[in-house]
Structure formats: structure tokens, C-alpha cells
N, C-alpha and C positions, 0 to 999 in steps of 0.2 A: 133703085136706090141711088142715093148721092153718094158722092166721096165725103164728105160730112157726118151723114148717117153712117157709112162704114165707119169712119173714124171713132165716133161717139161710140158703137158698140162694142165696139175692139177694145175702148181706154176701160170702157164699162165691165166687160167682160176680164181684164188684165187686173182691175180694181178687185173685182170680185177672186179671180183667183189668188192673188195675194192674200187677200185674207184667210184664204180657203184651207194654204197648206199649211201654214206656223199649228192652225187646229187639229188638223189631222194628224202631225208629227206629235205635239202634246198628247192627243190622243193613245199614240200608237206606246209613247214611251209610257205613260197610266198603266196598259194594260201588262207592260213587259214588268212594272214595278211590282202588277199584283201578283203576276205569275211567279217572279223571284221570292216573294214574300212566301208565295202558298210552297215552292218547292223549298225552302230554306225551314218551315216549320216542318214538312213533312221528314225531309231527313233527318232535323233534330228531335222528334218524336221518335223516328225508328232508333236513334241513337239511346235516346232514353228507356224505353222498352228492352232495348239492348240490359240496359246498366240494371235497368231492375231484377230481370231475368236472372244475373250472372249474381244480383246478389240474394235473390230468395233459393240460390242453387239450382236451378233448373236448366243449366249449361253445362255442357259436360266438358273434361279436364284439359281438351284440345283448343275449345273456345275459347278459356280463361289465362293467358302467359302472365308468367311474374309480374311483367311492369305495364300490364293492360288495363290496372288496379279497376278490369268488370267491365271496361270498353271494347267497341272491335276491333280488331287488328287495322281492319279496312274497311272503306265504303265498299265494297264488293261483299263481305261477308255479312251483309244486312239483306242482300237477296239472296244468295247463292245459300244462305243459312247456315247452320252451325248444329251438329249431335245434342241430341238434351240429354237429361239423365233419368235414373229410375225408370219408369214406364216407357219416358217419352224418350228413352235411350235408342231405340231402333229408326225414330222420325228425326227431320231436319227442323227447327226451329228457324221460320224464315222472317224478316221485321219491314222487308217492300219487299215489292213484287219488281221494280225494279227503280235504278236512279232517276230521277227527276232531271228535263233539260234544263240548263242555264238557259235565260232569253237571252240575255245579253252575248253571251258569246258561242251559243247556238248547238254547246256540248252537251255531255254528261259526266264530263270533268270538274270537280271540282275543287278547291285549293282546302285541305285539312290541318288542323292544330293538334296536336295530342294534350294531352291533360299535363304533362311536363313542361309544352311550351311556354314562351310567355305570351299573354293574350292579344298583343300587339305583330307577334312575330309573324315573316310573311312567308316562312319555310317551317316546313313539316320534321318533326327528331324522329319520326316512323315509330315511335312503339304504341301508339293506338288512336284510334281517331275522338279526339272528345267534342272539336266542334268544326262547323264547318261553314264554306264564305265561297264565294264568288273568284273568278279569276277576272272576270272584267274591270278595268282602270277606271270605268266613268264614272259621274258624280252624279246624284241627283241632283234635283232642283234646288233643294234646300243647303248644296254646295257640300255633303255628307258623301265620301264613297258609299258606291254600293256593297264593297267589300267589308266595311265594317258595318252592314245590318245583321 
């Protein structure tokens, strides 16, 4: 081969990867979007399941404090379960099996609101979890944090 021919497949091959990676990082962050999506519905379904439970009474009196007005104390007490009543008074009522990772910042921490908050606020008042968001700063594409999905 010539030093020309190298040249030419080297620019060729620099062209091609350039292109290569801007895709594969869009790629990577699609998939991290869908994963936040799927775990951000799954805790709010357990959260829900939560409220329904506490309010057809089938939580027992340990589950339910004053000002949890039928949500859980914590994201922990959606696996770890909570005593039911009547029948189901001797089993745990459990709503995951366990926390869902954040992609984005690689935990199982996640930043919660209580039902007293105000919807914007980005600090917890501890007395029950009603919704729940992201700890990671980054924006999607569409220039939206991902903390307010």
C-alpha cells in the first residue's frame, strides 16, 4: 500500500466513526429514558395500590399514621410490606418485590414528595411518600428535566 491509500482509509475510517458515536450515545440515552419511564410507573402503581389498600381497610393500624392520609411512610415499606387486617392480619402485604434502579444515577434512591408538599418542591416534609422523581439534574432532549417526569 501507498501512503495515500493509508491516508484515504484512515480519513475514511475517522469519517465513519464520527458518525458512529453521536448514534450510539442517542441510542444509549433512548434506552436509559425508557428504563426511568418503566421504573417511575412501577413505583407509582405500587404507591397506588398502596392508597387503595389503606383505603378499602385492608392495612392494619401500624401501616396507616395520622398524617399519611393512606400513603406509605416510605419507599421501603412498599417492599419490606406492611400487617393487613382481619384474615390477612398474620401475612405482610407486600406492593414490589423491590426498588427499581435509577439509570441515570445508577441507585435505588430516589428523591420523594409527600402528599403535603408542594408539587414543585425538591425536599421531602417526611410524613408519607405520595410521589416520586429522579435525583439526577439532566435534561432530556426536549430541554424538560428528568426530574419532573
Amino acid at each position: 500500500m501507498t501512503l495515500v491509500e493509508l491516508i484515504v482509509a484512515f480519513t475514511i475510517l475517522m469519517i465513519l466513526t464520527t458518525m458512529a458515536v453521536p448514534l450510539a450515545r442517542s441510542n444509549v440515552r433512548r434506552h436509559q429514558e425508557r428504563d426511568l419511564r418503566l421504573a417511575l410507573e412501577q413505583i407509582r402503581a405500587a404507591i397506588d395500590k398502596y392508597k387503595d389498600a389503606a383505603d378499602g381497610g385492608k392495612l392494619g393500624p401500624d401501616a396507616i399514621g395520622i398524617d399519611t392520609f393512606g400513603y406509605p411512610k416510605t419507599l421501603e415499606s412498599l417492599v419490606e410490606g406492611v400487617k393487613g387486617t382481619g384474615q390477612g392480619a398474620d401475612t405482610k402485604l407486600k406492593f414490589l418485590r423491590r426498588i427499581p434502579m435509577d439509570p441515570f444515577t445508577r441507585t435505588r434512591e430516589w428523591s420523594v414528595r409527600s402528599m403535603q408538599d408542594d408539587p414543585k418542591s425538591t425536599g421531602w416534609g417526611g410524613q408519607n411518600v405520595f410521589d416520586v422523581y429522579t435525583k439526577s439534574t439532566e435534561k432530556a432532549a426536549d430541554g424538560t428535566p428528568y426530574a419532573d417526569w
